[in-house]
C-alpha positions as CSV (number, residue, x, y, z in Angstrom):
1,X,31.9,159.2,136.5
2,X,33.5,156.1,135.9
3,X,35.2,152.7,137.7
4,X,37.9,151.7,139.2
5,X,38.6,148.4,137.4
6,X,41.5,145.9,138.4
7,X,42.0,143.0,136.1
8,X,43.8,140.3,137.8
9,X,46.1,137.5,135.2
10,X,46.7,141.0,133.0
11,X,49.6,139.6,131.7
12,X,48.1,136.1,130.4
13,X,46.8,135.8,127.2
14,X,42.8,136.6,128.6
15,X,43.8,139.0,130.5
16,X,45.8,141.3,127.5
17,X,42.0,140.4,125.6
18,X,40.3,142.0,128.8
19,X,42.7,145.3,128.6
20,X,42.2,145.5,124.9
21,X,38.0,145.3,125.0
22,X,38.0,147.6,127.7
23,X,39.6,150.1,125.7
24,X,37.6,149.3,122.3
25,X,34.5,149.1,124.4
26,X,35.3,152.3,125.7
27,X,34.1,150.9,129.0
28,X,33.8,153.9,131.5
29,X,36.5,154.2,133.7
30,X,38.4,156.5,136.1
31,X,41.4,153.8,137.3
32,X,42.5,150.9,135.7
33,X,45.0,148.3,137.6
34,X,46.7,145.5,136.0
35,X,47.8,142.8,138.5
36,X,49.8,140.0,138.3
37,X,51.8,137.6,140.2
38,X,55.2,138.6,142.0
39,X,56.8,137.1,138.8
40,X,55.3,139.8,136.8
41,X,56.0,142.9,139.0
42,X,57.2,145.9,137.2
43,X,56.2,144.6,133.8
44,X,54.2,146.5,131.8
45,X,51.3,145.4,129.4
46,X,49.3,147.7,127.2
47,X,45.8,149.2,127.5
48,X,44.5,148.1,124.5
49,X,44.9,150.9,121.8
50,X,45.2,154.3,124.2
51,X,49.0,154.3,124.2
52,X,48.7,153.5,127.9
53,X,51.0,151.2,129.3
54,X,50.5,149.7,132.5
55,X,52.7,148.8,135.2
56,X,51.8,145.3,136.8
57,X,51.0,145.4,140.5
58,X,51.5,141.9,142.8
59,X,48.8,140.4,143.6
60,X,49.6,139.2,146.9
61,X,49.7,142.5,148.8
62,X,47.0,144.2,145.9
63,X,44.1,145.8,148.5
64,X,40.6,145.9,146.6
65,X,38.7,148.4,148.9
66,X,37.6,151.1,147.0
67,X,37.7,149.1,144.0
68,X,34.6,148.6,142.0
69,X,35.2,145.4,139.7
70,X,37.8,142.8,139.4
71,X,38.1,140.9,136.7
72,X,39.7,137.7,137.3
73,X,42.2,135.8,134.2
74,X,44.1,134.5,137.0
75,X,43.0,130.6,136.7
76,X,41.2,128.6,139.7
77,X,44.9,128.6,142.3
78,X,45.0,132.2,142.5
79,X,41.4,132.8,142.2
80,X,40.7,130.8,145.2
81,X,42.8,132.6,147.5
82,X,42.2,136.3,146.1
83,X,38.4,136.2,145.1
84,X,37.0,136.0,148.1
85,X,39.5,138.6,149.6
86,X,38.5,141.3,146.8
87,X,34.8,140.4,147.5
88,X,35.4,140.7,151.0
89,X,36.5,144.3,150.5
90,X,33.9,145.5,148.7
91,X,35.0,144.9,145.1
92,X,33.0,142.7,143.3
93,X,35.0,140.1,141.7
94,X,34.0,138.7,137.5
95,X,35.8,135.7,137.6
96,X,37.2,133.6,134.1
97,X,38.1,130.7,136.0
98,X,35.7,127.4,136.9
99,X,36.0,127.8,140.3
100,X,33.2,129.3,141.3
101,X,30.7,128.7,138.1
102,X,28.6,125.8,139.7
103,X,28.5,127.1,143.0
104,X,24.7,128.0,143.5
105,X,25.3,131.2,145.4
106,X,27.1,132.0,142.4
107,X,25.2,133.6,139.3
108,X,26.6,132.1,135.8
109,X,26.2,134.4,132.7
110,X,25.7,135.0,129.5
111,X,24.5,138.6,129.3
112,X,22.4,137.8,126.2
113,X,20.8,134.7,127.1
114,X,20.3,135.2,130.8
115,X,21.0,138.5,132.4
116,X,18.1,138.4,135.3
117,X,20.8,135.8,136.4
118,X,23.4,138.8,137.5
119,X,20.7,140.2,140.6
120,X,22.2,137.1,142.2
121,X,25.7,138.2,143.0
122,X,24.9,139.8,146.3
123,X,25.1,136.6,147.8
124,X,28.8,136.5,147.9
125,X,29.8,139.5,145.5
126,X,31.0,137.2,142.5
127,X,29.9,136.6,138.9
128,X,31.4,133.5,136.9
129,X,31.9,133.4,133.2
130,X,31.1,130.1,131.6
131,X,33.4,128.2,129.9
132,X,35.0,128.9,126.4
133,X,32.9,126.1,124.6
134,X,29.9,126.5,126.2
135,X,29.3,130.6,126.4
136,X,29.6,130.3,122.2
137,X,26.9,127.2,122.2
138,X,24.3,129.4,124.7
139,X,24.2,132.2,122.6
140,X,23.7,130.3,118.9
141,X,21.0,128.3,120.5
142,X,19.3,130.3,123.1
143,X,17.0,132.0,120.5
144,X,16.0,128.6,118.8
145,X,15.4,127.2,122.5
146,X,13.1,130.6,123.2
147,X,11.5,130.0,119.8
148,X,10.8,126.4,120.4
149,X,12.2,124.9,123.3
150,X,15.8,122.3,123.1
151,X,15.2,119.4,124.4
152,X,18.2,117.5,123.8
153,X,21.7,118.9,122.2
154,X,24.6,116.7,121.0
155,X,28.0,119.0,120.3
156,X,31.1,118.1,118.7
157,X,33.7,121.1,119.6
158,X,36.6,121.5,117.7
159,X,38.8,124.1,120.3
160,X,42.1,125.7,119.3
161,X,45.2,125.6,121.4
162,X,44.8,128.7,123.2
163,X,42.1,127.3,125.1
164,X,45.2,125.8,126.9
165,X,46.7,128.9,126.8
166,X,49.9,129.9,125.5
167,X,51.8,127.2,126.5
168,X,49.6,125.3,124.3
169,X,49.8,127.7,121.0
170,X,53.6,127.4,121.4
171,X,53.5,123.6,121.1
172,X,51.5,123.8,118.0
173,X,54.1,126.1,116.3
174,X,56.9,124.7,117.0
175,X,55.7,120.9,116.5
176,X,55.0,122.1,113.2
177,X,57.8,123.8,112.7
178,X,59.7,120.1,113.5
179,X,57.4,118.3,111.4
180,X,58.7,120.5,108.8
181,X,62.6,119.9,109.0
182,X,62.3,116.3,110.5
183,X,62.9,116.8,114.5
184,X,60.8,115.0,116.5
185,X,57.8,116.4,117.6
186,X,57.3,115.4,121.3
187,X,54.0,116.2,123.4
188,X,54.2,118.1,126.6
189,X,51.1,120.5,127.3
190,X,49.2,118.2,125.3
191,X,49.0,114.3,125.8
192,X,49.5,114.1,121.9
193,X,50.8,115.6,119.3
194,X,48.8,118.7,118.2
195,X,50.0,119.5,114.9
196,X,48.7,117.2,111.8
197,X,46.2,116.0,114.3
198,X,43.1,116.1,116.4
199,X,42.9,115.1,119.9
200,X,39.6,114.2,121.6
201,X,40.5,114.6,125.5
202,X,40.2,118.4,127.1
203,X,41.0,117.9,131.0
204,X,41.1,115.0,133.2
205,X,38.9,112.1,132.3
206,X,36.0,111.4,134.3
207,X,34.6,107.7,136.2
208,X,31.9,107.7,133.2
209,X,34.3,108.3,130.7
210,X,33.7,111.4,129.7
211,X,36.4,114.8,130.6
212,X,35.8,117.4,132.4
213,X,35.5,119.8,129.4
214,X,32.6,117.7,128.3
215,X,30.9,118.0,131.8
216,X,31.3,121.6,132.2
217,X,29.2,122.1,128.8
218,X,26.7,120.1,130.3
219,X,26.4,121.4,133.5
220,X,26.8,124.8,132.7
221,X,24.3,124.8,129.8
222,X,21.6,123.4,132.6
223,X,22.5,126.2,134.9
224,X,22.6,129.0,131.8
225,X,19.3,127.8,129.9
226,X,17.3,125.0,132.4
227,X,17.7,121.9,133.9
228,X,15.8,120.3,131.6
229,X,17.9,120.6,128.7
230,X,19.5,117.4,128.1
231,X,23.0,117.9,126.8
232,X,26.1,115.6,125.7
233,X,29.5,116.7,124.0
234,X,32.3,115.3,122.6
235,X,35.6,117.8,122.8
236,X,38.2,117.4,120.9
237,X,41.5,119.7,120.7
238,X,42.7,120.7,117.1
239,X,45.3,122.2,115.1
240,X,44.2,125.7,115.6
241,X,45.2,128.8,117.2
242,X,42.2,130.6,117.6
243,X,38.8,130.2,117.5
244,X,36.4,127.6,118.5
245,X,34.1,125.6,116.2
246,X,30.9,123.4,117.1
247,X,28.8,121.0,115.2
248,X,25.6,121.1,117.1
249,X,22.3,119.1,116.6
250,X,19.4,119.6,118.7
251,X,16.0,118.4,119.4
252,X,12.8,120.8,119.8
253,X,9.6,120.4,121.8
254,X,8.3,122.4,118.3
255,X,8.6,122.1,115.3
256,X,10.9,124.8,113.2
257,X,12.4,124.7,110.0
258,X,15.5,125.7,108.9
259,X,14.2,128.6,107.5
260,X,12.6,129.9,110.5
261,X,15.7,129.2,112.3
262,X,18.1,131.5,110.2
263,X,15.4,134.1,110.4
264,X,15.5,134.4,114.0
265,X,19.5,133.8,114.2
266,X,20.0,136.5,112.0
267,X,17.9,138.5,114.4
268,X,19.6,137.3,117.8
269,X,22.3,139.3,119.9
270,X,25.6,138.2,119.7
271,X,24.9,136.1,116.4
272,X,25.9,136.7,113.1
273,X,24.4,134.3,110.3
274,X,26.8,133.5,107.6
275,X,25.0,130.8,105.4
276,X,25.0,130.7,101.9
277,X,25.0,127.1,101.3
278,X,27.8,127.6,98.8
279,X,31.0,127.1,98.0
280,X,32.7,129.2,101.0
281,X,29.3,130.1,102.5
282,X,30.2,129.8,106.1
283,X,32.8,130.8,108.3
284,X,35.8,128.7,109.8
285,X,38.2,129.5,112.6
286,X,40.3,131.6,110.4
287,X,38.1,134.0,110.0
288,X,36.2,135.0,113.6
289,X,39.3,135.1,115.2
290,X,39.7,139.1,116.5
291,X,36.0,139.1,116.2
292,X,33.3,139.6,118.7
293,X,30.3,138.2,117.4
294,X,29.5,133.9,117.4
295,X,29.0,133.0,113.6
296,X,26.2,130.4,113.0
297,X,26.2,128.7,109.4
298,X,25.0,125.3,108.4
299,X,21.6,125.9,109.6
300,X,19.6,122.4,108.5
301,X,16.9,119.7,109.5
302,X,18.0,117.1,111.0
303,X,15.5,114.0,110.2
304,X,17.0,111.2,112.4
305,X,14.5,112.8,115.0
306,X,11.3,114.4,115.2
307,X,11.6,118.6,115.3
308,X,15.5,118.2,114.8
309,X,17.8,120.9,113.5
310,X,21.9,120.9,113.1
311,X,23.8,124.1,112.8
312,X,27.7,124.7,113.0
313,X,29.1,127.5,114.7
314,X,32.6,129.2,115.5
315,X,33.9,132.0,117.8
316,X,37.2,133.5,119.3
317,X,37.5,131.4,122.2
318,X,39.6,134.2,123.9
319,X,37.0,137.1,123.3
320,X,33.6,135.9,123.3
321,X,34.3,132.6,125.0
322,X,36.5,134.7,128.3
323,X,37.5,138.6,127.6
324,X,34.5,139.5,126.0
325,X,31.8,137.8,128.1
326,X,33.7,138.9,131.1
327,X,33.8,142.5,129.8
328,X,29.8,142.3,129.0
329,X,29.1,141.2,132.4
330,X,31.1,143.9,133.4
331,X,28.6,146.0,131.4
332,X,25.0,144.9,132.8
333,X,26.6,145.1,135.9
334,X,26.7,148.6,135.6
335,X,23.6,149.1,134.1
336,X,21.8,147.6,136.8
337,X,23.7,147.8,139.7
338,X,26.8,149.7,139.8
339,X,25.4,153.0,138.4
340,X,27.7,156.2,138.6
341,X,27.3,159.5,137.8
């Protein structure tokens, strides 16, 4: 037996990711719904590689009883109204958004770094799935932090323009292509221009100075992997279009050498270690996007503190850092919880 799965935002760009992992997870189901805002009834979006197209149902007047899991691409406007609704009625709602990701009655997770996290979401029927940025950081340093404990992390992201979405791609392809033939290449999704150029401001700015972007990778890491974890991140938007890259350092209550550190990356779920300290040995943007895994290279000491390491590490922002996760959670949620057959 399988599930009755609606994913809600099926025709943004996560939600299309969410439809296609489903399929290539071969994730057990017996009904699949794609659902969508009024604007996108009777439009049709595939299901994944099965040939399958499916026809978009409205939101608005969707009813979620007798539907197992939602999975929610919908952003935090729709997500507000409907989530609670679906949860309401039984259906219990895996939601992409930030809404609901700090709320304590709320479990936030990362299947491979805390998945005794998910018992939680009896309280009000809802998972969250962490940020982009920070569900990529989690899983590269989790293992390191169960080896020898983080006690500080300083992150530089480097976050490609579908972290905005598509409205956000688009402007980087056709500021370029103006670049190119001498138009004028005017910012409107960003505050900036995006092509040729690096932007360090992701959301609204903050009273302390730093954006929201940066605050969710602090708070979310704390609720993910401890309070105690002291984190601070700069975010910075760049000329990409997928894939997420992070220059991490951290500080350890142990000590643990580089060595012992790509030893037990190379062993950890979700990470692949790609570092040959060579000429090309490491992975970029380029190359994890369509990928599931988080690629760790760089591994090194870092000897401006005691016990210090620095790694760099990319991901596609759309799988592993929404659709994926999402999907996973979706997974254990089975395996413990939601058990057919």
């Amino acid at each position: 037996m399988g599930y009755r799965v609606a994913v809600v935002g099926a025709t943004g760009n996560v939600g299309r990711e969410i439809l296609a992992i489903l399929a290539e997870r071969e994730f057990p189901i017996d009904e699949i719904a794609a659902v969508a805002s009024s604007r996108s009834i009777g439009s049709e979006v595939e299901f994944g590689d099965t040939g399958k197209m499916l026809t978009c149902k409205n939101l608005e007047h969707f009813d979620f009883t007798g539907w197992d899991i939602a999975l929610f691409a919908a952003g935090s406007g729709p997500t507000k109204i409907y989530a609670p609704k679906a949860a309401e009625q039984g259906c219990v709602v895996i939601d992409n958004s930030s809404l609901y990701r700090m709320d304590p009655d709320v479990p936030l997770i990362v299947p491979e770094v805390n998945p005794e996290a998910i018992d939680g979401y009896t309280r009000k029927n809802i998972i969250a799935n962490p940020n982009c940025s920070t569900a990529q950081m989690v899983v590269a340093l989790n293992p390191l932090h169960e080896a020898a404990t983080i006690k500080r992390i300083v992150v530089s992201t480097y976050q490609s323009t579908s972290g905005a979405g598509k409205a956000g791609m688009d402007e980087l392809f056709e500021q370029s292509r103006a670049i190119f033939v001498g138009d004028p290449a005017e910012p409107n999704t960003f505050t900036k221009q995006i092509a040729f150029n690096v932007i360090p401001h992701i959301d609204v700015f903050l009273d302390d100075g730093s954006t929201k972007e940066e605050w969710k990778m602090v708070v979310e890491t704390k609720k993910i992997m401890g309070s105690k974890v002291k984190v601070v991140a700069t975010c910075v938007r760049v000329p990409v279009f997928v894939g997420h890259a992070e220059s991490i350092n951290i500080e350890l209550e142990k000590e643990l050498s580089a060595q012992k550190a790509q030893d037990i990356l190379r062993e950890a779920p979700g990470c692949m270690l790609v570092d040959k300290r060579e000429d090309g040995g490491y992975v970029t943007p380029v190359e994890c996007a369509g990928d599931s895994a988080t690629y760790i290279s760089r591994v090194r000491e870092d000897v401006t503190v005691e016990n210090g390491l620095a790694l760099w590490c990319v991901s596609d922002n759309l799988r592993k850092g929404a659709a994926l996760n999402a999907v996973q959670i979706a997974e254990l949620l089975g395996r413990k919880h939601l058990k057919k057959g």
